[in-house]
N, C-alpha and C positions, 0 to 999 in steps of 0.2 A: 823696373823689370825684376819680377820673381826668379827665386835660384831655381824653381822647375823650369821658367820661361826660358831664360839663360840658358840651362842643362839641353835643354829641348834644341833651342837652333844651337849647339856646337856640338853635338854629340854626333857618331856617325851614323846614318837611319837605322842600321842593322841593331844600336843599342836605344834607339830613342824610340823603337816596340817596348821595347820593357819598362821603358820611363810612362808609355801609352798604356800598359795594361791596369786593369782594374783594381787597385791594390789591396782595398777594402774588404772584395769579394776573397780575396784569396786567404785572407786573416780570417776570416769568418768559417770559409770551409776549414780553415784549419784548425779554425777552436773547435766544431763541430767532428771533426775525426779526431779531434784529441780528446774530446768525452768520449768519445769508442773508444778509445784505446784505456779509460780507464776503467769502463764498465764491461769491459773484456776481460782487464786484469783481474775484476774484482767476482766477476763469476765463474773465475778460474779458481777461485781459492786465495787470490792472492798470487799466481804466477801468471810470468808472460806468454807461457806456453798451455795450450795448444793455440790459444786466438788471440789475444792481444799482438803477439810479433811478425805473426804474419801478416796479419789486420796492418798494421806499424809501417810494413816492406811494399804491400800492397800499397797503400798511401802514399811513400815516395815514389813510385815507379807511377805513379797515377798523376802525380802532381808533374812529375816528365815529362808526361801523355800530355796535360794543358798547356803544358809551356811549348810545344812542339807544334801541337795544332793551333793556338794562338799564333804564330808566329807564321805561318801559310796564309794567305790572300783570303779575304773571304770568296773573293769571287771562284775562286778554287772549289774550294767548299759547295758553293751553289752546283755549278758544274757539276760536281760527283754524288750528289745527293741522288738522281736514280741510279748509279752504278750501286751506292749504301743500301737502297732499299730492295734494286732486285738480290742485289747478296744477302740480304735479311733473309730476305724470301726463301732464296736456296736453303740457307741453314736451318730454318724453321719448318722444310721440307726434309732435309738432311735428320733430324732427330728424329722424324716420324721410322726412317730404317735405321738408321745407326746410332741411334741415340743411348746416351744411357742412363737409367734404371736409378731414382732415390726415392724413396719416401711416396712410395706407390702413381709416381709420375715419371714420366719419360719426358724430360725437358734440355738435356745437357747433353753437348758432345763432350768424350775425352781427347784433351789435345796432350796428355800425358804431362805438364806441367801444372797443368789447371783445368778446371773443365768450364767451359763454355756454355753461357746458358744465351741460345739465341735469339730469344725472345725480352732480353736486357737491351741487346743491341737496335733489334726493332723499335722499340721505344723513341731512341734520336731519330734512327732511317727516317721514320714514318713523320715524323715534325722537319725533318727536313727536307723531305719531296714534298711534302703540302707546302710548306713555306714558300721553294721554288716553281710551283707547280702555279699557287697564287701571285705572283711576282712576275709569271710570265702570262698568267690571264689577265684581259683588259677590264679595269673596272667595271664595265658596263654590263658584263658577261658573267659577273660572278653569282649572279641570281638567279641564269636564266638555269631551267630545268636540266637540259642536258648535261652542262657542266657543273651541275652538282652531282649528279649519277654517277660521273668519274671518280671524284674525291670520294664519295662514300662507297665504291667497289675498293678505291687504293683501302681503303679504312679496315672494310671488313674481307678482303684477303689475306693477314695476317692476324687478324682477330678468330677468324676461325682456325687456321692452322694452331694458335697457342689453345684456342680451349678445346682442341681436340689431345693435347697431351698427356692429361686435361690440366687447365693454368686459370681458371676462370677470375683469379684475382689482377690477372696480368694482361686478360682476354678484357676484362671490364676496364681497366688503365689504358690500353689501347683506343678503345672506341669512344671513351670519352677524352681522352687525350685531340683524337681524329677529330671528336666535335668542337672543339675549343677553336683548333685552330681553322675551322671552317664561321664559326661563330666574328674570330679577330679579323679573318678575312674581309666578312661583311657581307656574308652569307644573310640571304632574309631570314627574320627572325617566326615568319610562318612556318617555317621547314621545322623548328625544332622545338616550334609549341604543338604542332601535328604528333611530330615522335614521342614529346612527352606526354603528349596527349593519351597516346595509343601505347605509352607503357604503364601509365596511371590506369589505365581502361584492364588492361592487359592482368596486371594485380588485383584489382577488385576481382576480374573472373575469375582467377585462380581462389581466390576465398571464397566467393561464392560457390562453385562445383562442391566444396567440399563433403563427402558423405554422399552425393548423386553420383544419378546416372554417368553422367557426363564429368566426369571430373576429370582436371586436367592435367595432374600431376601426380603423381604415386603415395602413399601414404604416409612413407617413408620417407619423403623431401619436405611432405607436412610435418612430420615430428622433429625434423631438422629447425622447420620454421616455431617450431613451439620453444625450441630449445632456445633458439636465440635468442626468443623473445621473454623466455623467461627461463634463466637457466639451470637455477634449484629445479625443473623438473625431472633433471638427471645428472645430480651433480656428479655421480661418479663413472659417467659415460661421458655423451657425448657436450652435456656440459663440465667438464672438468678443468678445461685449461682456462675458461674466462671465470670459472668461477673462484681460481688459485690467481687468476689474473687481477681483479677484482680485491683481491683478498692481502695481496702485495701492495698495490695501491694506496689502499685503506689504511693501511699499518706506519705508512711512512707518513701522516700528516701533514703537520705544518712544515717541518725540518728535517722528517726523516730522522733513522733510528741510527746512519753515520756508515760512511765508507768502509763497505766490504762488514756490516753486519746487518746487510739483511737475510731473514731465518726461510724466507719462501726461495729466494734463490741457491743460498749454501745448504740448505736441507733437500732441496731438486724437489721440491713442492714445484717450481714455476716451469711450465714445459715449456723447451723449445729457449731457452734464458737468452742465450748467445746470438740469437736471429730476432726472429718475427717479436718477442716478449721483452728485447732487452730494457724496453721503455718502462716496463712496471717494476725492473732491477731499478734503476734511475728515480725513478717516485718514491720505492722504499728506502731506499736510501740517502737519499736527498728532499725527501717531500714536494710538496704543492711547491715550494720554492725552488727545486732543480729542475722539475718538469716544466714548471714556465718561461724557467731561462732557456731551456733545449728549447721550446719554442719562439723564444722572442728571435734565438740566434736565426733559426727557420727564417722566420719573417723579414729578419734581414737581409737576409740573401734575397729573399724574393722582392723587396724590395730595390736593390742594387738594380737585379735585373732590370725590374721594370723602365727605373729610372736613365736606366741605360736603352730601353727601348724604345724610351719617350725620346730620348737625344737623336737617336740614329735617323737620318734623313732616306736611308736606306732600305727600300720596302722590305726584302727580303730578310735584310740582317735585321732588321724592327720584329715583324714575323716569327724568325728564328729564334730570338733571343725569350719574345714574350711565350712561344711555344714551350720551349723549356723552361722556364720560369716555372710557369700552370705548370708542367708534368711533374716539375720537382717537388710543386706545392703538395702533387696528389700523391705524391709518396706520402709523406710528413702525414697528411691529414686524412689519408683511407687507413695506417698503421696504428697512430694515436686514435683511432677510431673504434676501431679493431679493438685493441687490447685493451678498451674503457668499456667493451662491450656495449657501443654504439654503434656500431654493423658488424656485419655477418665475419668471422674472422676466414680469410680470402689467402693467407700466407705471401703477404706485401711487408719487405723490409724496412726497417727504419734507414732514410738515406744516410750515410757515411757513418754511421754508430752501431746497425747490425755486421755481424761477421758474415762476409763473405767476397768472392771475388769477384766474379764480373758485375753484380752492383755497382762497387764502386770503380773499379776501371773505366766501364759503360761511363758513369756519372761525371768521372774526370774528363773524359773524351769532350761531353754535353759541356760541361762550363770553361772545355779550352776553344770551343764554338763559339762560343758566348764571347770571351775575351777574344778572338779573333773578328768578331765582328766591331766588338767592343773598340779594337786600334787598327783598325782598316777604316774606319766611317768616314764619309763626308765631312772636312772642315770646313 
């Protein structure tokens, strides 16, 4: 008998959750917000304030937040997931009036400690009413027409509420978050060669209108596409920030030029450093070698889950677990995308390394579901 195996039958159940949580995963998120808290320090100048120690506080009161809702039944969880998502809803409606006001978006309430941005929280709701949504559909049903017209109204009721904010990077996270988990469901795979079909279709016409009669998007959303696409066409407009992006990257090589001397961040060459960008902080100063490790740490996580998904005999908790998984993944990989000037930059943060708060709250929330499902499962 193993000292876990031992520890497990004599312990009293209340402590033999903690002996059942994921231990791995929680090491992992924690090396991962401990890179943000350096690359916070460091595009502070070298202090802890204004972001690193809040970043720091926000962290432990989030890691609370897992250990809290780990520690609840999953079946609890399943239960409340439409209470989560009509309140998504509410809030998400709530900012449309009382919302308030940054960076030419209306996306946050003030709760006067913090503000709340509720379309963070959408993201779990929305993976977890489909999760239980499919968990209470009979296999046999999940193809047929009518009950996919449900899932895909739940999908796009808060996909349009966010890009009417407008959030179009959070509105795009949303509906393909929604399709994932209609995909793990076992959703027929016509449905979403149709969509793709008809959004491949949909692109081509937008390029061909252009300069006609009929064209189908403003001129000025074309020079947007020009820019992305090539961004010296305006470097010191509206391509400026990927191409300072770009330009931080570059500089940091093989090894990076060395902790807290990179010249694109400490000069404020690099816009937006402390959020959306702090990835090309990371690259410069650590090169091709700290950018691979922030991503291998990524992968591991997602890996845990999965492997955690695979275990669970549990449909829903299966579901849940791999739904967050993907959504976490598409943090990671629409950001890293973003800031290599590989898509369109969308203002999607890096998970647990950009500054800010309900990111990472939201986030804790998602991976103490995880580990609640994680030590609730079928033995």
């Amino acid at each position: 008998m193993t000292w876990l195996e031992y520890s497990v039958k004599t312990v009293p159940s209340g402590w033999r959750k903690i002996l059942y949580l994921n231990w791995p995963l929680v090491v992992l998120l924690s090396a991962v917000a401990g890179i943000g808290f350096l690359m916070l320090y460091s595009v502070a100048g070298g202090s802890w304030s204004p972001w690193a120690e809040p970043q720091m506080k926000r962290y432990a009161l989030g890691l609370a937040v897992m250990f809290a809702v780990a520690m609840v039944p999953i079946w609890f969880w399943r239960t409340m997931s439409l209470v989560f998502y009509m309140t998504g809803l509410g809030l998400l409606v709530m900012v449309e009036f009382f919302g308030s006001v940054g960076m030419g978006a209306q996306r946050w309430i003030d709760l006067g400690f913090m503000r709340l941005q509720p379309s963070e929280l959408m993201k779990i709701a929305l993976v977890m009413f489909l999760a239980a949504y499919y968990d209470w559909l009979p296999n046999n049903k999940v193809s047929r027409p009518l009950w996919v017209i449900l899932p895909v109204l739940i999908i796009l009721l808060p996909t349009f509420l966010t890009l009417a904010q407008p959030d179009l990077g959070t509105a795009l996270l949303l509906m393909i978050a929604g399709g994932l988990m209609m995909f793990l469901a076992g959703v027929h795979w016509a449905y979403f060669a149709t969509v793709i079909s008809a959004g491949v279709g949909t692109i081509w016409a937008v390029f061909q209108s252009r300069g006609t009669d009929w064209q189908l998007i403003e001129d000025y959303q074309f020079r947007r596409i020009d820019t992305f696409l090539d961004p010296t066409t305006d470097p010191l407009g509206a391509g400026y920030h990927i191409t300072q992006a770009k330009i931080a990257m570059g500089s940091g090589g093989w090894t990076g030029r060395g902790f807290m001397q990179g010249t694109q961040s400490r000069l404020n060459f690099l816009p937006e450093k402390h959020t959306d960008f702090i990835f090309n902080t990371l690259a410069e100063e650590f090169g091709f070698v700290g950018g691979v490790s922030l991503l291998i740490l990524y992968v591991l996580i997602l890996v845990f889950c999965i492997i955690s998904a695979v275990q669970n005999k549990d449909r829903f908790s299966s579901l849940l677990i791999l739904g967050i998984g993907l959504t976490f993944f598409l943090f990671f990989a629409v950001n890293m995308s973003m800031v290599m000037g590989l898509a369109p930059v969308v203002g999607v943060p890096l998970p647990l390394v950009s500054y800010g708060g309900s990111a990472m709250l939201v986030l804790m929330l998602a991976f103490g579901l995880v580990q609640s499902a994680h030590i609730h499962r079928p033995r």
